[in-house]
N, C-alpha and C positions, 0 to 999 in steps of 0.2 A: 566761782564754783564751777563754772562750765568751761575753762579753763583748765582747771584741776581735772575733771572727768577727761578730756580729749590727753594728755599728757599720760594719765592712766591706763588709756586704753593704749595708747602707741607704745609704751614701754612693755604690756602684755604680747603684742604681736612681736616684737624684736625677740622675747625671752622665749616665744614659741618656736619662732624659726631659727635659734640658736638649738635649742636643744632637737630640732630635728634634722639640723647639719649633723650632727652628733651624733645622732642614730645613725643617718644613713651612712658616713665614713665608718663607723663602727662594723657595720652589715656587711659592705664591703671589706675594710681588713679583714672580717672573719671569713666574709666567700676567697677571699686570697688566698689564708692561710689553710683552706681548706683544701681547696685546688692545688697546693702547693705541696698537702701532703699527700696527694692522690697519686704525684709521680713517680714512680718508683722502675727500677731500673733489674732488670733481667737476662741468663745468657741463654743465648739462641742454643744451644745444647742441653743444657740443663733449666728448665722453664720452673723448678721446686728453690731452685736458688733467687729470690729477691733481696735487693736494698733499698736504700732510700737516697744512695748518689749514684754518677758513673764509678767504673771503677774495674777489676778483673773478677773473672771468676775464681772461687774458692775450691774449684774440681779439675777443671782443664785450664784456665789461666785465660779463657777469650774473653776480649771487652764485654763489657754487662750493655744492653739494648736500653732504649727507655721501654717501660710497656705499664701504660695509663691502666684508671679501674675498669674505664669498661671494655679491657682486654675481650675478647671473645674467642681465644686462645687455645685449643685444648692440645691435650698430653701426643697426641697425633699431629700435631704442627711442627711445622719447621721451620726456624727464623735463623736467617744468616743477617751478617755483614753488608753492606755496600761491596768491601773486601772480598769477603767471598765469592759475594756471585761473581764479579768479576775474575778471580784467579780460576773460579771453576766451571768458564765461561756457559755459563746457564743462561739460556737465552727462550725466551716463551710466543707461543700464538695460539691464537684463538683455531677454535675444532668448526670447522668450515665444511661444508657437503663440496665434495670434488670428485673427479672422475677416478673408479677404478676399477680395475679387472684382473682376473686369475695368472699367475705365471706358473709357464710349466720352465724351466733349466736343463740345459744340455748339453754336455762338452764337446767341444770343437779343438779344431789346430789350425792355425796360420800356416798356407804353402803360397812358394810364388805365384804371381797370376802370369800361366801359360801364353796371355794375348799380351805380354807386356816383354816375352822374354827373346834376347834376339843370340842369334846363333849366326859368329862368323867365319864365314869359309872361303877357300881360297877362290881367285875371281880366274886364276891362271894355273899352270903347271908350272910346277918350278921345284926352287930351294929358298928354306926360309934361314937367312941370312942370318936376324936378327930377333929375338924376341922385348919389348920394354915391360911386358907383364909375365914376370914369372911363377906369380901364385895365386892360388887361389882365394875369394876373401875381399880384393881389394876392390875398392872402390873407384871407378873410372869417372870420367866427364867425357862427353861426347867430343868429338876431335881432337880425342889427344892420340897419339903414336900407339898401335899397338905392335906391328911387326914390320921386317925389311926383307921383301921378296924378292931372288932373281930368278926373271925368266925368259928365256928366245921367246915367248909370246909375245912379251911386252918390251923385247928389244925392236921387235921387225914390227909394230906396230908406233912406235917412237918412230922410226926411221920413216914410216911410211908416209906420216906426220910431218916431218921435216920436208922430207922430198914433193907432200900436197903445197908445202907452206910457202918454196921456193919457187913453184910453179905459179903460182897464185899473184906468188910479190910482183915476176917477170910479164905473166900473162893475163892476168885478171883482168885489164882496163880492156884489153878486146876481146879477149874468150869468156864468157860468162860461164862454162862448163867448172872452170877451174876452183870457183866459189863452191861446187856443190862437194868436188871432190874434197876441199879442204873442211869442210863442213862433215861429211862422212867420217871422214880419219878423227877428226875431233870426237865426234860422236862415240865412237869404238872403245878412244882410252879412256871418256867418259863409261860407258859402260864395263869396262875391266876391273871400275873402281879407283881411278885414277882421281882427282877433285880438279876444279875447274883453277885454281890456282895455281897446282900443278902442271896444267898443260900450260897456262900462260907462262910459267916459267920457261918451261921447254923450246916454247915459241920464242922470248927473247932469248935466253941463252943458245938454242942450237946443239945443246950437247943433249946426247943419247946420255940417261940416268944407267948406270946398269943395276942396280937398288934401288928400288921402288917402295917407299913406306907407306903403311893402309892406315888409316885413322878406323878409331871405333866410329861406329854408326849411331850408337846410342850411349847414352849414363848410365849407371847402375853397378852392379858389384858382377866382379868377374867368378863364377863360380865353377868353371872347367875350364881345362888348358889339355887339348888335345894332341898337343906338337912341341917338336923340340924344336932348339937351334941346331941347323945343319940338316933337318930332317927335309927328304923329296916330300911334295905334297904333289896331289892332284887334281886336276881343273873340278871345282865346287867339292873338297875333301874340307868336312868340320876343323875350327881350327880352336877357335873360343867361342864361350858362351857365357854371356851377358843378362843377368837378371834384372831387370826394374823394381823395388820393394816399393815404391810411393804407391803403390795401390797393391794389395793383397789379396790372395782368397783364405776366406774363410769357410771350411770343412768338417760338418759333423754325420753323424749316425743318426739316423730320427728309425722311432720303431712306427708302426703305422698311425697309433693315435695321435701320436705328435707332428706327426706330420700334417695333418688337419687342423693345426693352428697357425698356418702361415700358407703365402703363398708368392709368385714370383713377383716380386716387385715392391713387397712388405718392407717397412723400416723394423729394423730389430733391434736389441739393446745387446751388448756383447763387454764384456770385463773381460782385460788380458791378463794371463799369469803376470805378480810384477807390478802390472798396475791396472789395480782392481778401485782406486780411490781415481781412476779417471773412464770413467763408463766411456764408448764411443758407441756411434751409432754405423749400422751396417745397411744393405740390402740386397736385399735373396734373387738372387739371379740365375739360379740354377736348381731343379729338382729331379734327381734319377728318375727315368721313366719303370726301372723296373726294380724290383728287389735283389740284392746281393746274394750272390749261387747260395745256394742252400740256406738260407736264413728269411727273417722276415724284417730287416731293417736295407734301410734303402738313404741313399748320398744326398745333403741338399749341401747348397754351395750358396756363399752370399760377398759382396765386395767389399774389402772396409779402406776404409780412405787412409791413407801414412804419410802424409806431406813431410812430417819433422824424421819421418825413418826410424823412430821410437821400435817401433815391433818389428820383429826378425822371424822368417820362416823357417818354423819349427815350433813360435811357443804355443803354449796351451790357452784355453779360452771358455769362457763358458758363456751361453746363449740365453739369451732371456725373453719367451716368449709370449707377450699377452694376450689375453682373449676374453670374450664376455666382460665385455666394462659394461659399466652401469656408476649411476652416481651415488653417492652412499656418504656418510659422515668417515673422516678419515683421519688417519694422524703421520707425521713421519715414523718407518718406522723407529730408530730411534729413543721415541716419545716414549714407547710401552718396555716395561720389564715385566720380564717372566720369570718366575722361579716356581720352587714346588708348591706353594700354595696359591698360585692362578698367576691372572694376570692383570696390572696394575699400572696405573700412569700419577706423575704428578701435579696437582691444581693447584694453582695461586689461590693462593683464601684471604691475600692482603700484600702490605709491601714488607717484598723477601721472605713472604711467608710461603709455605706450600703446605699441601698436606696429599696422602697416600690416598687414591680414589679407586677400587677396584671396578673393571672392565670386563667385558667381554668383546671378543673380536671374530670379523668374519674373512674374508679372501681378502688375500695380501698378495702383492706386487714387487716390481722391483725396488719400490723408493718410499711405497704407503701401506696403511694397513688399515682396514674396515671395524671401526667401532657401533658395536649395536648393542650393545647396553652400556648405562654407566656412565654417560657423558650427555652433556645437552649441545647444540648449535650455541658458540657464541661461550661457553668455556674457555680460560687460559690456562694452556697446559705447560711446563717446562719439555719444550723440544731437545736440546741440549744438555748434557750433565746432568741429567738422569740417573744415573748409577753414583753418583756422586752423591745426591741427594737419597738414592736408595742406603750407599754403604753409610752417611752421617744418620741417618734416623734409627739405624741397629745399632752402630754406636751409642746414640741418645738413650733406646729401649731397651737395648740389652737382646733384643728376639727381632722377629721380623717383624715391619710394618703392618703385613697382612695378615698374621698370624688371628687364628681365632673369626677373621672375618668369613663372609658367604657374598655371594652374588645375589 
């Protein structure tokens, strides 16, 4: 009998936990199939369009998204692609407090800088033989040929030279005189503008040159030709004139207020006609002491650097001057659009989502703009493709993002 009872019970316990395998695989298949129909798939344009696979939209034709139940999604969201954001390089950062300050802008012109610019003249009286630069424009290298001058200067100065040189060879080892004298004559066709190669030439060879070639003194672009071939010149008569552009001046108007935002020795921001997507930097090296006859606007001048020789004197410029920075929450500007119903940025509300957050803003800069309402520290906003995201969401609504909103 007590056999029978133990046998009893063990087959009660097995029937028990069979049928609660049972239950709980049962629970499970139904939390599966339940989860399974939660997923449902959506197009980031159209958010009223769901299914229940992937697959395309039934309006514009773009892949369907997944988007779970507990979407938290509304009609003012934006959901792109992986594809997307990359083809419409949307790129985001968080709203950080950084430095900014007020800009005032003011048009400038690029002219040569005068301490760079060299003017060559004749070193003798003569006749210019020859010219190698005959227009204006071109671009020289230091020591290259620019003219072939003859002159009785620089014949009886040659001569004089020779005749120290033969003295010197004959009597140097007893007369120490003869050293100075050969030394003087040197020194002369050195000063006429002769090069020190050239006299060594002279020296071995012996022969009187009766065409004497001048090298330029400096690089840069030739921008006047005073002289002909054939033409008499006389002893220091201009002949050419030689610009240097690897440093520039920069040249504006300031009226008096503006002038009070800068001072000698300031770094400044400056954008050239041409090329306004490569800001450089300048500084102020110069401020008229007085006002321009009869007006009330007065000259500053500032240097800008041209290593690569990009900017030519003559182009246009415009000056960007900061003042009163303070720190303040900021964005690029960029990040904000403005239309007729205010103004507006876009917030990540999730992945590839955004959605339209209207702003207000305070003094803006050359590169940022002052958010003071409408944004917290520590927001992620779309910096790039911006308008991208602005022209798909009118697309999406049919009106504007902002439409109907308030600050």
């Amino acid at each position: 009998m007590k056999r029978i009872l133990i046998i009893s019970a063990i087959a009660v316990t097995l029937f028990a936990c069979s049928q609660e395998k049972q239950t709980d695989e049962h629970a499970a298949h139904n939390v599966a199939k339940e989860e399974s129909t939660t997923t449902k798939y959506t197009c980031p344009m159209h958010p009223n369009v769901v299914q229940d696979g992937p697959g395309k939209c039934p309006v514009c034709g773009m892949d369907l998204v997944p988007k779970t139940a507990n979407t938290t999604a509304t009609t003012d969201d934006l959901m792109l692609t992986d594809s997307q954001i990359k083809l419409a390089n949307i790129t985001t950062q968080k709203v950080s407090i950084q430095s900014i300050g007020q800009t005032v802008v003011v048009n400038g012109k690029l002219v040569e800088n005068e301490d760079l610019s060299q003017v060559v003249s004749s070193r003798a009286a003569g006749r210019v033989e020859k010219l190698f630069v005959k227009e204006t424009g071109r671009t020289i290298q230091k020591g290259e040929p620019l003219y072939e001058l003859y002159s009785e200067t620089l014949l009886t100065l040659q001569r004089e030279f020779l005749l120290a040189k033969e003295q010197y060879d004959a009597l140097g080892s007893t007369e120490t005189r003869y050293k100075s004298f050969l030394d003087a004559a040197r020194r002369k066709l050195l000063l006429y503008g002769l090069t020190n190669s050239q006299v060594e030439n002279l020296a071995k060879d012996k022969n009187v040159q009766n065409r004497i070639t001048f090298l330029s003194p400096a690089s840069g672009i030739v921008t006047e030709i005073s002289v002909s071939e054939g033409q008499y010149v006389s002893e220091g008569g201009a002949l050419i004139r030689i610009e240097n552009i690897s440093n520039l001046w920069l040249e504006a108007d300031l009226y008096p207020n503006e002038a009070t935002v800068a001072k000698v020795g300031d770094k400044i921001n400056v954008r050239v006609s041409g090329f306004e997507n490569q800001p450089v930097e300048a500084i102020v090296t110069f401020f008229s002491p007085e006002f321009r006859a009869n007006t009330q606007i007065m000259s500053m001048r500032a240097s800008v650097s041209n290593p690569t020789l990009s900017f030519k004197p003559g182009m246009q410029a415009q000056v960007f001057f900061s003042h009163s920075n303070k720190k303040a929450l900021s964005l690029p500007v960029d990040a904000v659009i403005r239309d007729g119903k205010g103004t507006h940025v876009y917030v990540q509300r999730g992945h590839n989502t955004f959605r339209p957050q209207m702003v207000k803003t305070g003094i803006e800069d050359f590169e940022k703009v002052e958010i003071t309402e409408g944004l917290n520290e520590g927001d992620t906003v779309a910096i790039t493709g911006a308008y991208l995201l602005y022209s798909e969401i009118i697309l999406k609504k049919g009106t504007d993002p902002m439409a109907g909103h308030t600050h």
